[in-house]
C-alpha positions as CSV (number, residue, x, y, z in Angstrom):
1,X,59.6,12.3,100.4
2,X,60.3,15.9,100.4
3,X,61.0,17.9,103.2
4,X,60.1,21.5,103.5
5,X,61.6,23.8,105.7
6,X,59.7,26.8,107.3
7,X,60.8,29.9,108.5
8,X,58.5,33.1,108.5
9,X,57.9,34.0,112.4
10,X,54.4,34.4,110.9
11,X,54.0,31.0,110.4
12,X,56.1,29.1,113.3
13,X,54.4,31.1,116.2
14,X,51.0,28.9,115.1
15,X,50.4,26.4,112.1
16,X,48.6,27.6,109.5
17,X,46.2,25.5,107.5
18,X,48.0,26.1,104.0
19,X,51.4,25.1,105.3
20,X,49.8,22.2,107.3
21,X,48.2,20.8,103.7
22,X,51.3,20.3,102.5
23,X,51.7,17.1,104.3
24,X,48.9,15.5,102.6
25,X,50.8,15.8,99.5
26,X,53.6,13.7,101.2
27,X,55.6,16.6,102.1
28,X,57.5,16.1,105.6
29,X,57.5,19.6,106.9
30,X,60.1,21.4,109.3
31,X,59.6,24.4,111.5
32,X,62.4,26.8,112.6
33,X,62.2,28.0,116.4
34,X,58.9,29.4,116.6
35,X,58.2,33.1,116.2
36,X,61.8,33.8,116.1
37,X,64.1,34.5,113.1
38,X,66.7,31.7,112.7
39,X,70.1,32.5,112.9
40,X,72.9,31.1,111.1
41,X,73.6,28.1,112.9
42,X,69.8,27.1,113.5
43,X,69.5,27.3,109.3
44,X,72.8,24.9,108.6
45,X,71.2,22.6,111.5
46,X,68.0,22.3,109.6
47,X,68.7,22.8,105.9
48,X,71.0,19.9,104.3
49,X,68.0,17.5,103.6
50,X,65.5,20.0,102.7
51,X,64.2,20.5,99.0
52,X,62.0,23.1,99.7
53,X,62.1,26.5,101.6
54,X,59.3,28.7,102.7
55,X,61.6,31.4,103.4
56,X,60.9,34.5,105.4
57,X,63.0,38.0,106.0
58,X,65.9,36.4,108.1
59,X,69.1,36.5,106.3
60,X,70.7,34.1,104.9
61,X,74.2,33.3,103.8
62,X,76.2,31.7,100.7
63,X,77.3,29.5,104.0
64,X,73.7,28.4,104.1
65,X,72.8,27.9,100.7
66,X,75.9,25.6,100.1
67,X,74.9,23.5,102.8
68,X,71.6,22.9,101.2
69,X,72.9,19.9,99.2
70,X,69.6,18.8,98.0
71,X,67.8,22.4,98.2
72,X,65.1,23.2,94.6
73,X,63.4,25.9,95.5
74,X,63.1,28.8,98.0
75,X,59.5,30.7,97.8
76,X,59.1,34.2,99.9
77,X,56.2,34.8,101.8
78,X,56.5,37.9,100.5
79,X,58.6,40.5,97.9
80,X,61.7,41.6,99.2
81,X,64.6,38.9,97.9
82,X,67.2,41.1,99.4
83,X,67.8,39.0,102.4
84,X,69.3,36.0,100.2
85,X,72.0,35.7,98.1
86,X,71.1,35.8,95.0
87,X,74.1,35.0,93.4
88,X,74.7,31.8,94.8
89,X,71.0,30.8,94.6
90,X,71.1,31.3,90.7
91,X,74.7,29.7,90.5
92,X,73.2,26.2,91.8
93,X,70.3,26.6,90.0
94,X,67.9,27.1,92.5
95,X,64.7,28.6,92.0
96,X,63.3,31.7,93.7
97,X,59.7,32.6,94.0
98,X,58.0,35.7,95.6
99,X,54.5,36.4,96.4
100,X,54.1,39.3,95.1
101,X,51.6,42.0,96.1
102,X,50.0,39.4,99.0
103,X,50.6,41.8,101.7
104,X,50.8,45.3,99.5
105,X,47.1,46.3,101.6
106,X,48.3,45.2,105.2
107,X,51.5,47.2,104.6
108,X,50.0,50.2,102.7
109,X,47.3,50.4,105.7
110,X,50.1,50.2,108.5
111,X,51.1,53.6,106.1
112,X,48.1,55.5,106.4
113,X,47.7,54.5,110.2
114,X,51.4,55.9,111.1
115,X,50.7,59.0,108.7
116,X,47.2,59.6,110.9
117,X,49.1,58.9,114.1
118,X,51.7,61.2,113.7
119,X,49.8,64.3,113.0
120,X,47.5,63.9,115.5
121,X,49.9,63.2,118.0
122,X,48.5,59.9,119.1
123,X,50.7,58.0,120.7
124,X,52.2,61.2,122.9
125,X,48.3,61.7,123.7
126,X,47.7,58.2,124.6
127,X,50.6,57.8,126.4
128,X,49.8,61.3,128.7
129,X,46.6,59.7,129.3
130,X,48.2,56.8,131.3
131,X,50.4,58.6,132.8
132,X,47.6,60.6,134.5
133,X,48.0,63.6,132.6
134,X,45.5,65.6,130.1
135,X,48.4,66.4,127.1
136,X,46.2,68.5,124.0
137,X,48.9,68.8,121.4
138,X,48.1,70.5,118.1
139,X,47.9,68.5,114.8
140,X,47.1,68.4,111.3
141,X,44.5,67.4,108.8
142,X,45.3,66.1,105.7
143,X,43.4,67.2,103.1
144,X,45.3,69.5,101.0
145,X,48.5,68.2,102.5
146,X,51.3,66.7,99.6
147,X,52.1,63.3,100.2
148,X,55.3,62.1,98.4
149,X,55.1,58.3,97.4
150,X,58.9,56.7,96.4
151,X,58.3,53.3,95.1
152,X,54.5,53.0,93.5
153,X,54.5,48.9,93.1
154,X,52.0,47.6,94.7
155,X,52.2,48.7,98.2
156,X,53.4,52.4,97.0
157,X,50.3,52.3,94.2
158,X,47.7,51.2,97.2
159,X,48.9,54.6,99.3
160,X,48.9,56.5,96.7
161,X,45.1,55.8,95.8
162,X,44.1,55.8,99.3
163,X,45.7,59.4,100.3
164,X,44.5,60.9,96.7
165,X,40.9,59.4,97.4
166,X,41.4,61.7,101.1
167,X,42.1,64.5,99.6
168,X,45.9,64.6,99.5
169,X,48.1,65.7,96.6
170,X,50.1,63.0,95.7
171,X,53.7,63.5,94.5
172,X,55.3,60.0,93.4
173,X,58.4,58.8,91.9
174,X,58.5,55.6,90.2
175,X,61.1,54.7,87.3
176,X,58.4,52.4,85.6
177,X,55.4,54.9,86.3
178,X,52.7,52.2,86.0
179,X,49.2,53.4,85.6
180,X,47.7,53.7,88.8
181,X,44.3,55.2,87.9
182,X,44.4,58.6,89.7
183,X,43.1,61.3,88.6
184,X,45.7,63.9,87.9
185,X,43.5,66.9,89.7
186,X,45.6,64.8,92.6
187,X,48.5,63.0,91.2
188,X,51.8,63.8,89.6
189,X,55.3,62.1,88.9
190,X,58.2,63.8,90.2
191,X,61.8,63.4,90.8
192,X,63.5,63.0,94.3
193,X,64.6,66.4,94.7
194,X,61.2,67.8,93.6
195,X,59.0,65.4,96.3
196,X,62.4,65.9,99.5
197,X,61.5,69.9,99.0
198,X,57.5,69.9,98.9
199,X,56.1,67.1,100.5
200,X,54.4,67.3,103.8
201,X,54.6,63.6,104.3
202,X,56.9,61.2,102.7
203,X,56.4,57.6,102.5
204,X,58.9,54.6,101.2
205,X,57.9,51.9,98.8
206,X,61.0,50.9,97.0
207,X,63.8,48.4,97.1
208,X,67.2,48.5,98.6
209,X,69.3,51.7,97.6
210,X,72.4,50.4,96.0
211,X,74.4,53.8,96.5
212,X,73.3,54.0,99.7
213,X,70.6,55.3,102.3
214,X,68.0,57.5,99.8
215,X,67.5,59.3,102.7
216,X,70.3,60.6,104.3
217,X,71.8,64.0,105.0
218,X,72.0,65.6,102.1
219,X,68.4,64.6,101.5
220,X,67.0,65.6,105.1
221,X,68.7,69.1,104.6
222,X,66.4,69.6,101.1
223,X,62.9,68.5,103.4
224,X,60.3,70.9,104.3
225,X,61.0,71.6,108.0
226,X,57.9,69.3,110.2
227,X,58.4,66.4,107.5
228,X,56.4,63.2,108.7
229,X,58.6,60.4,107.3
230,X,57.1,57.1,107.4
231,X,59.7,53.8,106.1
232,X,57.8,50.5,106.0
233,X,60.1,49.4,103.2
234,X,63.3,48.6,103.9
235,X,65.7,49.5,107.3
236,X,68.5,50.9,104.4
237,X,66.3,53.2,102.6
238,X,67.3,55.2,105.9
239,X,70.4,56.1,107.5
240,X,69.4,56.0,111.2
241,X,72.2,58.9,112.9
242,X,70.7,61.4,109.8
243,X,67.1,61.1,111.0
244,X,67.9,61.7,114.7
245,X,69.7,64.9,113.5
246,X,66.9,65.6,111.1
247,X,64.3,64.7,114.3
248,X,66.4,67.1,116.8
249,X,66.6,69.6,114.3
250,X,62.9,69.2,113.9
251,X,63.4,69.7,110.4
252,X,61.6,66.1,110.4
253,X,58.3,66.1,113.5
254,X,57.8,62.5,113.4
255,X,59.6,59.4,111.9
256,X,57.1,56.4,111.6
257,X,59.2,53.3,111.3
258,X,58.5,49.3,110.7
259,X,62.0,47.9,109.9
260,X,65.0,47.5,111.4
261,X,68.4,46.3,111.1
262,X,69.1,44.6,113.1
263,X,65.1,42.9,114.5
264,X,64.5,43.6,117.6
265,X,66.5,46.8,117.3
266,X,69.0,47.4,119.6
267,X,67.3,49.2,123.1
268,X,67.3,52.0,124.1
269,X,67.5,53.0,120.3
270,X,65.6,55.1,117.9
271,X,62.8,53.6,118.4
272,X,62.5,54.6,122.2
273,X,62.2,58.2,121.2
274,X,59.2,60.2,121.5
275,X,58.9,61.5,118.0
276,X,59.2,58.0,116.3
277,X,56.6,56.0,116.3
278,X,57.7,52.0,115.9
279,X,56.3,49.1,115.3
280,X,57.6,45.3,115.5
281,X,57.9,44.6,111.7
282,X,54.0,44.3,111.7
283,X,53.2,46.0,108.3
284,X,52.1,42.4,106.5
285,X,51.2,41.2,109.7
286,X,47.1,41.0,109.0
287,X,45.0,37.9,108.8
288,X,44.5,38.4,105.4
289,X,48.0,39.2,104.4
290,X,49.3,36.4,106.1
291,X,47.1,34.2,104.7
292,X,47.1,35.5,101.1
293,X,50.8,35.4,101.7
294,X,51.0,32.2,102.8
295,X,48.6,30.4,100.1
296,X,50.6,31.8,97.2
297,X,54.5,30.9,98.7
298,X,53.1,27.4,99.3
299,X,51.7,27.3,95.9
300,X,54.3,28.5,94.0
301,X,56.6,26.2,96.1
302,X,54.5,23.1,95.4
303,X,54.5,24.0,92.0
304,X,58.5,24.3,91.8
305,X,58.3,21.0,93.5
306,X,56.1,19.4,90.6
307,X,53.8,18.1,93.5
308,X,50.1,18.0,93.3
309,X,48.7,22.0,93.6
310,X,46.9,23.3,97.0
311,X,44.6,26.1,95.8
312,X,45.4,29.4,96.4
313,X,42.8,32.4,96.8
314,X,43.3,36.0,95.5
């Protein structure tokens, strides 16, 4: 029999039908501590017997993946792969599957929302409201604004075509520059330099860095001063102590956020500040994300597995 371990928080807060189906295929399946990431010592407890892993965004360690003895295949419920180690992965010839673009509109959505939030001042409004108070703060509209687009995959591409169909001008940087069917009355590629010094709003879509934050000092010193920066990418695309500068300088007016290093950041933190707006890692976090997500990593993992396929739905 095969066993399966599972570990997105996504799926062991409730069980989801996909995951569940497994079962019926003779799959013994094995849930990490529900809605929690599992640590180090929780994953070498759980892993030696497993064959199959429906891995999630908590880190894991060479320690890990040489203690899975009998381990075939890990399959993502999403993209990012850089929360494993690779290298030791492809050195015991395990395989490694994504699902790729399953949550690309729940996270490009959770984009837009921050980028409306901040420059209407929503959550400082909402939060006067309770208090008792009647706070009126001055925003923004965003037609005509620029909106610079790093990254233009599929989560990057979906914002892009959502602020160009609002009216936005849409700067982008992308070292594959795939078609994404905008017209170019509202679209342009440019470098980094060109889209730190002109855009209104900036918005992250790419993997890791490997020199590095991409935004860091000498970035947030090029920005239009009242830069709305919004990072639902990656917690290392951003070095943390450059933005509070940049937010107390208010060369940047509002720093939308949805990862951190570590989750649950630490508190108080950056996210207790007034101009950030935060949210709890929430930007694939839909019923239909999670469930596209879900029916793809279990398909590709059956399918590593050689087992009999569950269907999976676009």
């Amino acid at each position: 029999m095969h066993k399966v371990l599972v570990t997105p928080r996504s799926l062991t807060e409730a069980p989801h039908a996909a995951v569940e189906a497994m079962a019926r295929h003779g799959v013994e399946i094995v849930y990490a501590t529900a809605g929690k990431l599992p640590d180090e010592a929780e994953l070498l407890r759980l892993i030696p017997d497993v064959t199959g892993w429906l891995a999630g965004v908590e880190p894991v360690s060479a320690r890990v993946i040489g203690a899975a003895t009998r381990l075939r295949v890990v399959s993502r419920n999403g993209t990012g792969l850089d929360n494993l180690p690779m290298a030791e992965l492809k050195t015991r010839g395990i395989a490694v599957r994504t699902a790729d673009g399953a949550n690309a509109r729940g996270v490009a959505e959770l984009a837009m929302a921050m980028i409306f939030s901040a420059m209407r001042h929503l959550p400082f409004t909402d939060q006067g409201l309770k208090a008792g108070g009647w706070p009126r703060r001055r925003g923004i509209e965003f037609f005509g604004r620029t909106v610079g687009v790093i990254g233009c995959g599929a989560v990057g591409g979906a914002v892009a075509r959502l602020a160009a169909a609002m009216g936005a001008h849409v700067m982008a940087f992308d070292p594959a520059r795939p078609d994404l069917g905008i017209d170019t009355a509202r679209f342009r590629w440019a470098s980094h330099d060109a889209i730190f010094r002109e855009a209104d709003i900036l918005t992250l879509h790419c993997p890791p860095n490997r020199d590095g934050a991409l935004i860091d000092r000498a970035a947030l010193a090029t920005v239009k001063p009242g830069l709305i920066l919004v990072n639902t990418a990656r917690a290392s695309l951003v070095d943390e102590a450059a933005v509070i500068e940049a937010l107390e300088a208010r060369r940047v007016q509002t720093y939308c956020v949805d990862v951190f290093d570590p989750e649950p950041p630490a508190f108080p933190g950056l996210a207790s500040r007034p101009d950030v707006i935060a949210s709890s890692h929430i930007g694939g976090y839909t019923e239909e994300s999670v469930n596209r997500a879900t029916e793809m990593a279990v398909f590709n993992l059956m399918e590593s597995l050689g087992l009999q396929q569950i269907s999976r739905t676009g």
